[in-house]
C-alpha positions as CSV (number, residue, x, y, z in Angstrom):
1,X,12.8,8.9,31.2
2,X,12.6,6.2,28.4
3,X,13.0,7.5,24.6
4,X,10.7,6.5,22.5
5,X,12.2,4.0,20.5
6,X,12.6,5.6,16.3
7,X,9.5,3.9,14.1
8,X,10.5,1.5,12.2
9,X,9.3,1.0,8.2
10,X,6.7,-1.5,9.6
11,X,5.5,1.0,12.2
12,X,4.9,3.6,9.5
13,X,3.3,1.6,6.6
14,X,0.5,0.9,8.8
15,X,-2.9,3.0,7.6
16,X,-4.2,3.4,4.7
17,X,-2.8,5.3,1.7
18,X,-3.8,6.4,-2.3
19,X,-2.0,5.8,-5.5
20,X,-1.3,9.9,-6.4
21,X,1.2,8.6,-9.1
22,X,2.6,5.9,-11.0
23,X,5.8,5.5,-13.5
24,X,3.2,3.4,-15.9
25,X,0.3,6.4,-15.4
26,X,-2.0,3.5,-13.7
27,X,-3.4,6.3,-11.6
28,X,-4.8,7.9,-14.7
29,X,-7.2,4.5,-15.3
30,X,-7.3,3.5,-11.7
31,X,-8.1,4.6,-8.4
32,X,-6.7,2.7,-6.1
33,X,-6.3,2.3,-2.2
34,X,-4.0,-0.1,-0.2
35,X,-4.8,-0.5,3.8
36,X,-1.5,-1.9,6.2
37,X,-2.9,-3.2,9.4
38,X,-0.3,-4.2,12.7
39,X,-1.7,-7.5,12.2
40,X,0.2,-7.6,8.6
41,X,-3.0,-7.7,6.8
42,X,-3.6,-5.5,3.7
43,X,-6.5,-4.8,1.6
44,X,-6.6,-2.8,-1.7
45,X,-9.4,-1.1,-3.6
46,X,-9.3,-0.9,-6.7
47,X,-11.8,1.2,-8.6
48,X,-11.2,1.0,-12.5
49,X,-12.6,4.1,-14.9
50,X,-16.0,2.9,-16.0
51,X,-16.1,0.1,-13.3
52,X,-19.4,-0.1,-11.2
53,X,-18.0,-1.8,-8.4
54,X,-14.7,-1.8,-7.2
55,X,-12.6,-4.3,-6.9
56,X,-11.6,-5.3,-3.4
57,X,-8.3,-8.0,-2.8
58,X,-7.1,-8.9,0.8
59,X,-4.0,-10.1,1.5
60,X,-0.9,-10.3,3.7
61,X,2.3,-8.0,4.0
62,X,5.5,-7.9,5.6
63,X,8.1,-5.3,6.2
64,X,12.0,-6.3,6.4
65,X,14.2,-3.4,6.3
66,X,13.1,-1.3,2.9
67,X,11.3,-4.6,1.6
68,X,7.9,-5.1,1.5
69,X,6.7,-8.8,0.2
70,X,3.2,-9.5,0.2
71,X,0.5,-11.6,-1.7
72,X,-3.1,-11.6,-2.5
73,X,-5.6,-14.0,-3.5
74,X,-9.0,-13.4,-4.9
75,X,-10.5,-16.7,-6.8
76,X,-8.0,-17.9,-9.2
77,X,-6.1,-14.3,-9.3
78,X,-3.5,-14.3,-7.2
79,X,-0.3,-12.2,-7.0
80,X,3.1,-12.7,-4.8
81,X,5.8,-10.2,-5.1
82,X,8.3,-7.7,-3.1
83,X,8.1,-4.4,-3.5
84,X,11.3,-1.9,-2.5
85,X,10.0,1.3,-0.3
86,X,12.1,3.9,-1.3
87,X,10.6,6.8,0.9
88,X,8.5,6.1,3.9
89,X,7.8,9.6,5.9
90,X,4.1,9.7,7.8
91,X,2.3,11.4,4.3
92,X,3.9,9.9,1.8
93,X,4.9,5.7,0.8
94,X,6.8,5.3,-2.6
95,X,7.4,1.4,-3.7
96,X,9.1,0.1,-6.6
97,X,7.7,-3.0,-8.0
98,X,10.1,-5.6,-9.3
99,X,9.2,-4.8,-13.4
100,X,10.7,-0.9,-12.1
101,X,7.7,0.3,-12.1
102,X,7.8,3.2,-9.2
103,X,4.3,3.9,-7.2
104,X,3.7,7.2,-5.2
105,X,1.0,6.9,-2.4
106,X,-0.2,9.8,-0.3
107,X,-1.5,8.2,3.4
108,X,-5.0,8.6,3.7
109,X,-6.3,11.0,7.0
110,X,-8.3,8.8,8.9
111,X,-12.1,9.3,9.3
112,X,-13.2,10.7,12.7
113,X,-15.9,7.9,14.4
114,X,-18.8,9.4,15.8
């Protein structure tokens, strides 16, 4: 009987998760969601106190190892930069940015379709 083979970092990114806590409090002005597809596609949702809309930016990802480069581009806004994962389990995601700047993300369940 073949073992299944151990998930790798770019098995277990994939969903989507929510920013529960940041090193620079951003989750205390910001609500924000990032979505890992297979496909290395990602989209985050941003939702900024006293926004009415949130903001939504797609992008690409990769995983190598414990790095995680990717870039976005929305109109003239666009942002390219590596993040190190530090702890990757199947709940939880934390990053560090390259300012030091360390993200905690909670993976988000996914909704049931009818």
């Amino acid at each position: 009987v073949p073992k299944d083979k151990p998930k790798t970092n770019a098995d277990k990114v994939v969903g989507t998760w929510k920013l529960v806590r940041s090193s620079n409090g951003g989750e205390k002005r910001t609500e924000l969601q990032v979505e890992f597809t297979k496909a290395g596609e990602m989209t985050i949702f941003q939702q900024t106190v006293g926004a009415d809309e949130p903001t939504v930016l797609r992008g690409t990802y990769s995983v190598d190892g414990d790095k995680l480069p990717y870039k976005w581009k929305s109109g003239d806004d666009e942002k390219e930069e590596t993040l190190t994962i530090k702890a990757l389990t199947a709940t939880e995601l934390v990053v560090v940015d390259p300012d030091g700047v360390s993200e905690e993300f909670e993976r988000v369940a996914e909704r049931k379709k009818d």
